[in-house]
N, C-alpha and C positions, 0 to 999 in steps of 0.2 A: 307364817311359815308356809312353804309352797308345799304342794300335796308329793310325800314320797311315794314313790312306786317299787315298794322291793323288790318286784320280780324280773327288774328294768339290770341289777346289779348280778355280777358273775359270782358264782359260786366257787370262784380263785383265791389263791394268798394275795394278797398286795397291801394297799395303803388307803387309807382316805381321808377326805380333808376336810372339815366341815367350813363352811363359809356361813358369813350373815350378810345379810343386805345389802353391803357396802361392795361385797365381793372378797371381806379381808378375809382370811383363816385362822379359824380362832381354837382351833385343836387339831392333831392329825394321830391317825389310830393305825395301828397294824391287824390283820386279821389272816387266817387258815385261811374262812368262808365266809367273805364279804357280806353277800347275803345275809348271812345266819349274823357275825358282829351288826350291821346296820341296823337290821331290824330288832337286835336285842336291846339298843336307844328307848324304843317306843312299846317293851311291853311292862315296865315297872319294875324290873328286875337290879337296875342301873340304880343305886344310891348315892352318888356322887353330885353334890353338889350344881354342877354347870348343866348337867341330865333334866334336872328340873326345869331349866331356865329356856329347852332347846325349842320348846314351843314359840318361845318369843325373841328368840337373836336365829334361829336356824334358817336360813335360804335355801342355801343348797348344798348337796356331799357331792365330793368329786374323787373319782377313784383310780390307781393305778394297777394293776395288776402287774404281776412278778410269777415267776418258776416256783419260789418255796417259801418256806418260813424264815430262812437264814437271809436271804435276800430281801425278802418284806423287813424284817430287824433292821439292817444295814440301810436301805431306800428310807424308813420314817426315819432314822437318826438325821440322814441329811436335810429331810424334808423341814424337820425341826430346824436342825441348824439355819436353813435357809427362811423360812417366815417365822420362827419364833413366837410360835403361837401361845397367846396368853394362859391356856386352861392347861398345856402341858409343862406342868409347876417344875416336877421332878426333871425333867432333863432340858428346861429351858434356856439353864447357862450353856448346854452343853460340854459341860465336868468329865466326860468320859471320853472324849475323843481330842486328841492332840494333833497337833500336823508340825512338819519342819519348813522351817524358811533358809535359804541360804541365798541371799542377793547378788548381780552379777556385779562381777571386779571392774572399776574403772581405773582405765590403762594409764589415764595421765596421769604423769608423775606428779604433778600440780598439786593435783587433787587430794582431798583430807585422808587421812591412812585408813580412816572406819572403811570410807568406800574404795579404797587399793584392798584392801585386806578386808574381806568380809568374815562373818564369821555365821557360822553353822545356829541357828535357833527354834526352842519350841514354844510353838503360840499356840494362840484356842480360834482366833479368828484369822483368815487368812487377809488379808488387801489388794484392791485392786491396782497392782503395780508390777514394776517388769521383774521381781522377783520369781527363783523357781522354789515351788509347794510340793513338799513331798506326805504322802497321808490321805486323810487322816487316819491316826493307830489307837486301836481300841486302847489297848495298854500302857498306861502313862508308866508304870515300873520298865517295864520292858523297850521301851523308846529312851527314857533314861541310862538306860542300860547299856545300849544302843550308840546313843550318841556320845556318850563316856568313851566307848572303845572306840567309834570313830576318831575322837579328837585325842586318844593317844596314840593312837597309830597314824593318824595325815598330818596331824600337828597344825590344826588349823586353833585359830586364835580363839579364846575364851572368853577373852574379857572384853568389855563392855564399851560400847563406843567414843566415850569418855572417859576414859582410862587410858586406852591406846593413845589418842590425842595430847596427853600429858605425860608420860613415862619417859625417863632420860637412861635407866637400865633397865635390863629384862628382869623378868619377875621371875617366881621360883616355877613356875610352869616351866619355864623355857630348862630350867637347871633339871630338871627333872626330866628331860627329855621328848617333852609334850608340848611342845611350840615351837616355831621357827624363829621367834621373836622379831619379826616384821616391826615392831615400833622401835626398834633400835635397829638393827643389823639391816644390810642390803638380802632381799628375798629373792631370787628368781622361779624358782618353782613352786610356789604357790599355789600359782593358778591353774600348775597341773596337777598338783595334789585335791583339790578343791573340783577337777574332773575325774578324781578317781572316785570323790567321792560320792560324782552325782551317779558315776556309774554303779558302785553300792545301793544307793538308795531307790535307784531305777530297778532293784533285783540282778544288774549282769555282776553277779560279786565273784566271777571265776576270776577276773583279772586282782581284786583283791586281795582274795584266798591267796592267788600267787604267791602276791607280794608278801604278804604273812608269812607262804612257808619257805620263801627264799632268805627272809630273816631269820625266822627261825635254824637252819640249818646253817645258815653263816654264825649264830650266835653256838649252836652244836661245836660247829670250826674253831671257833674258841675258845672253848670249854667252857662258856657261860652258859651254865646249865642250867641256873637259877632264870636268868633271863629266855633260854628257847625253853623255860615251860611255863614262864608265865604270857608270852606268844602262843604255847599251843593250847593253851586256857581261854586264849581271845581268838583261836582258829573256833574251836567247839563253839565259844559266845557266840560269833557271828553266826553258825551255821544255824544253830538252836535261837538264833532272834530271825533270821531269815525265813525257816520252816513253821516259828509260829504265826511271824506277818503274813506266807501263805496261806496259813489256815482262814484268815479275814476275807481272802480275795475267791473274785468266783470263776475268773476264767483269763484271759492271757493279762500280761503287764501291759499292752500296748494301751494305749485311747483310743478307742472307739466310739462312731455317733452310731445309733442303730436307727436307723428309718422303718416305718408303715405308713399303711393309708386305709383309709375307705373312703369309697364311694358312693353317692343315690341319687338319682338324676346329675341335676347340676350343683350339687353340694359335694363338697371334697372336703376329710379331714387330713393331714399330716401331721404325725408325731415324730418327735424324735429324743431317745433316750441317750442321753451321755453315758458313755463308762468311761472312766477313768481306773486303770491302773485295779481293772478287774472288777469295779464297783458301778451300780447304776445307784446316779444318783439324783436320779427322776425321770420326769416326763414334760416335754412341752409339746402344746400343743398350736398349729398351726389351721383356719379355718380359712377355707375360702368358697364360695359363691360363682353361679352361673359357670362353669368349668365343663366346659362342653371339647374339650380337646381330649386327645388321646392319654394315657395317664402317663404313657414313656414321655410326651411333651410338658405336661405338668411337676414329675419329679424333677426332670432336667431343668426345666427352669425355676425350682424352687432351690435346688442345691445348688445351679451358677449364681441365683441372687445371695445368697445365705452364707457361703462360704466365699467366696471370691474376694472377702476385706479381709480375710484374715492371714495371718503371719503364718509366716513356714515353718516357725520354729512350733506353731502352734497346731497344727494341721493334725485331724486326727484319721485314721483310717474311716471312710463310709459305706456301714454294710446296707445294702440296698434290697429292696423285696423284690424287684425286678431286674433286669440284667441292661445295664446304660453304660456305657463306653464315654473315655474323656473327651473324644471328638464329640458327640452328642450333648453331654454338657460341657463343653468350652472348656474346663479346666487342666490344663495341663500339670504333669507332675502330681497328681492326685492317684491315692489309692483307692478306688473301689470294689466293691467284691458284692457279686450275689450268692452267697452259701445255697448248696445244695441239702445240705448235712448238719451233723455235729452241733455245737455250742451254738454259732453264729445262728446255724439256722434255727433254734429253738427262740435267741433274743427277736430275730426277723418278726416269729411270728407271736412275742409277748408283745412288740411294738405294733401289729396290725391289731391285735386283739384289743387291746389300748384304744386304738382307732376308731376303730369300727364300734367300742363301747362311747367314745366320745361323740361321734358322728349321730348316733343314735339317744343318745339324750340331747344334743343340739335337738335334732326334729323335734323331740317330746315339746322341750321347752317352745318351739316357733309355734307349732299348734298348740301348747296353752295360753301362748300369748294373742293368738288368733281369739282364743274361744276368751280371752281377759277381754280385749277389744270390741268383740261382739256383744260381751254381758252391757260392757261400759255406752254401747253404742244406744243400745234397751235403755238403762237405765235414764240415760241422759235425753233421748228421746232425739239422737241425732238421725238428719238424712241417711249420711254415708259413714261407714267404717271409720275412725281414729287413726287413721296409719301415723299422723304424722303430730303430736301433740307438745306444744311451748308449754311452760308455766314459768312464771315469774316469783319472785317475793323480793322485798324490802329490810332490808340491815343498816340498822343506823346505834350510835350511842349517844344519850345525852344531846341527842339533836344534833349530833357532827360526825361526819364522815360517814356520811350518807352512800349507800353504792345498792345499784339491785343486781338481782342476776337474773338468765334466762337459758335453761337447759330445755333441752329437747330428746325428745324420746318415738324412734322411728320405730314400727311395729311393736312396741313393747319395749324395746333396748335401748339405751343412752346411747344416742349422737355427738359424743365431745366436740367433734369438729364443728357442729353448731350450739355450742354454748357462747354466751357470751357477758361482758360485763359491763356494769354500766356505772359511771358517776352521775349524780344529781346534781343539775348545774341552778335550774332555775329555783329551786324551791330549798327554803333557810327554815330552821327548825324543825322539827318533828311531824309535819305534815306528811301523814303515810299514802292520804289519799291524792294528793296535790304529785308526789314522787311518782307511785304509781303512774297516773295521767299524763307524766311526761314522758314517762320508760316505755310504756304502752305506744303513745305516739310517737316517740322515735323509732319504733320497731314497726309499726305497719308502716310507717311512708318508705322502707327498703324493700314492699311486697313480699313475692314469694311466700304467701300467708300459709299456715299451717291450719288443719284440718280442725282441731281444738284449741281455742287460746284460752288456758287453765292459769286462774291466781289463786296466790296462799293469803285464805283471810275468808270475810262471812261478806253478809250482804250489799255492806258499802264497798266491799274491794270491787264486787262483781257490777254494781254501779256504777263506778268509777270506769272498769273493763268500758262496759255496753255504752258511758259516755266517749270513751275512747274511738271506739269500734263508730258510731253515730258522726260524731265529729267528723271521721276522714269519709266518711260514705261507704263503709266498706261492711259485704255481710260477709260474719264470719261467728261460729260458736266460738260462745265463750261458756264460764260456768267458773266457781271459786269452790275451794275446799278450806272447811273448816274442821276444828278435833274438839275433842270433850265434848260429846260425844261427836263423830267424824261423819260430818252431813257434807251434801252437794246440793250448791246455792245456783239456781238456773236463770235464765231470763224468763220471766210474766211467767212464774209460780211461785204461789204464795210463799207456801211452805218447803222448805229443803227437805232434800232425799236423806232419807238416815242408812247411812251404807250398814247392810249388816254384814256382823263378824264372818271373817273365814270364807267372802267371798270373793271373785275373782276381780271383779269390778273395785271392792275397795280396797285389794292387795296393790292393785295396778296402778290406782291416785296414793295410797302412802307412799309407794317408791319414790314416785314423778316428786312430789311434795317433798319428803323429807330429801330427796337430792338437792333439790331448789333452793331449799332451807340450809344446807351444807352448801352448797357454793356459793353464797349468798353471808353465811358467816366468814368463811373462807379469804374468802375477799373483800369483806368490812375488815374482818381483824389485819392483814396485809397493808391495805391501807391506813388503819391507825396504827401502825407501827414504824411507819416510812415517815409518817409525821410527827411522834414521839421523838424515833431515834433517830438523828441527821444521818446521810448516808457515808458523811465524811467528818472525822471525829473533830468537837469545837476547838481550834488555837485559845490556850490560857490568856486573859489577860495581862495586859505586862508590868501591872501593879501587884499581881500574883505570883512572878517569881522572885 
């Protein structure tokens, strides 16, 4: 576990996440004061099971900051719903928050009735598709509720996609006056009912209400009394499901993205918080390097690259920390706003605050990866600094399907873009050293060598390296790690370095190693599975059918 610095953290409501080594997040917490929750982890106070464990899966916490408690509440529900992190047992199905789905009508007549006639639904997880998502709502009674009176008053379909596809009469919904019965009868207003609905569920429910009480008073005209009150039974429902789903939400109905930044020297962070229909429902964040332009030039061209793919139907308002015009960033038909005041301008400055906390544990982390590289540089007895370190390892089973891998780690961070993977061509059976000596020499005759050439394994690995490295004529550090206990195997010394615990030096070889080691499984198993399972399923024999 890397060294926390509690006083690096705001003394805000918000969120945070814990990660492990991998980067994944494996719990997220809400808190008043960040601060005071974080550090309450590491004073023994925590009984909880996974508390014990944080010494040896914890990397890093990564924090969100928010206005209050109710918002902190509402931002980890989503944060949950979104990575699903294993240690949060109790709300990891996410059992308390529902959303509605209502997919758009396709016009061809052709086309199967489910998708002429869609129908109104509640799910738990939404999908990536052209469907509109309404939610999510705390209340599963109350969206029940909800959606009941919707679909007796628009008369949209209830039944089930297979259902409709087979019916030859309408069903008792329809006799009961709660369907159009679209699987039998010619429909044409549907799909304007089906916008009065989205207009409901968007919050504009005055065109509703309308319609409500111009029934109702026609059914008055009638003297069906019984029927204008059980209408004005569904006027109060709706209002009273309206004003509690207000109570969920924090600020207008519209979508909004809320932008911040910090800045230090040539280091820029950008964040940007979603809201959605009055909800933030996180934070991403954007880093970039050497940004030596002016910051009006930087936003503008992070929000023309960023939003410029996306659809119009989808376009959210962009609140901005600084004041940028659509000629400035190229976007036409775009709304943006720099609040002075009010709501906007308090989320403005939760999104700089965000920022500016991110930007600033970047730096922490670059200088300890500095002072990691430094230790490693000591240790290993190198000329020059580490900036740029390969390691290799070997995956094979039962002597087949052999592949190695080679990741790279620039100042301390993974280089994906120079990872790479390798098949074993020349060497049959379990020969790890013979693999090795080919993976190694196929990789210096491409140059471009790297500052440290690191393998996974003891002294024959690092042999095997140094015959490598000899062979082509090429000087280059190398060095092998091994574990039980986690020494460093050098050239012309006798005895390996025994890294000890908790230092920075040997934090910095288990990353490099155990990524090695992971991508190196990764893509052994991949590979024996392509050769397992054919990519295209076998034709039966024809004695067989």
């Amino acid at each position: 576990m890397s060294e926390i610095q509690f006083d690096s953290y705001p003394e805000q409501p918000g969120c945070y996440l814990m990660k492990d080594k991998k980067g994944k997040v494996f719990y997220v917490g809400k808190a008043i004061n960040l601060r005071k929750r974080i550090r309450s982890y590491f004073t023994g106070q925590d009984t909880r099971v996974f508390v014990s464990w944080l010494d040896r899966i914890l990397d890093t916490i990564e924090v969100i900051v928010v206005r209050n408690n109710t918002e902190a509440l509402l931002l980890e529900q989503s944060l949950i719903t979104k990575y699903k992190p294993r240690h949060n047992v109790l709300l990891k199905d996410d059992k308390n928050f529902l959303s509605l789905r209502l997919a758009k009508p396709n016009s061809n007549s052709s086309a199967p009735l489910h998708e002429q006639f869609p129908r109104l639904e509640i799910i738990r997880r939404p999908k990536a598709d052209k469907a509109r998502y309404f939610g999510p709502y705390p209340s599963a009674t109350k969206l029940r509720e909800m959606v009941g009176l919707i679909n007796k008053q628009f008369k949209l379909r209830t039944c089930s996609d297979r259902v409709i596809e087979h019916r030859s009469r309408p069903c008792i919904q329809h006799q009961m006056g709660r369907c159009m019965a679209p699987c039998v009868y010619a429909v044409s207003e549907y799909e304007s009912e089906m916008d009065n609905v989205i207009l409901f569920l968007k919050g504009q429910t005055a065109e509703a209400l309308k319609r409500l009480k111009a029934s109702m008073w026609q059914a008055v005209q009638d003297e069906n009394f019984e029927r204008a009150a059980q209408i004005r039974d569904q006027i109060e429902a709706i209002r009273d499901s309206t004003e509690k789903q207000a109570a969920y939400t924090l600020a207008k109905k519209r979508n909004e993205d809320i932008l911040g930044f910090a800045r230090q020297a040539g280091f820029l962070e950008i964040v940007r918080l979603p809201v959605r229909a009055g909800r933030v429902l996180g934070a991403e964040h954007y880093a970039f390097e050497n940004q030596e332009f002016p910051i009006e030039d930087c936003l503008s061209g992070f929000v023309r690259q960023f939003y410029q793919q996306l659809e119009r139907g989808s376009r959210p308002e962009i609140i901005l920390p600084i004041e940028l015009s659509t000629e400035e960033v190229g976007l036409a038909d775009w709304v943006f706003k720099n609040p002075k005041r009010g709501k906007l301008k308090d989320l403005v400055e939760m999104a700089n605050q965000n920022a500016e906390h991110a930007l600033q544990e970047r730096l922490k982390r670059l200088e300890s990866h500095q002072e990691a590289l430094k230790a490693l540089q000591a240790c290993a007895g190198l000329a020059k600094l580490p900036v740029v370190i390969e390691c290799f390892d070997i995956s094979l089973f039962q002597g087949t399907d052999s592949v190695a891998s080679q990741v790279c780690f620039v100042e301390g961070v993974p280089d994906k873009s120079r990872y790479r993977k390798y098949n074993i061509k020349t060497v049959e059976g379990t020969d790890d050293y013979a693999s090795m000596h080919e993976v190694l020499t196929r990789r210096l005759k491409k140059g471009d060598f790297p500052d440290l050439l690191l393998v996974d394994g003891g002294k024959g690995q690092l042999s095997v390296a140094m015959a490598a490295v000899k062979d082509l004529g090429i000087k280059l550090p190398v060095a092998a790690i091994a574990k039980d206990p986690e020494r460093l195997f050098l050239p012309n010394v006798k005895n390996p370095v025994v890294l000890k615990e908790h230092t920075k030096e040997r934090y910095l070889l288990e990353r490099i190693r155990d990524e090695a080691h992971r991508f190196a499984i990764t893509t052994h198993r991949a590979k024996r599975a392509k050769r397992i399972v054919p990519e295209k399923p076998l034709k039966p024999h024809p004695e067989s059918l």
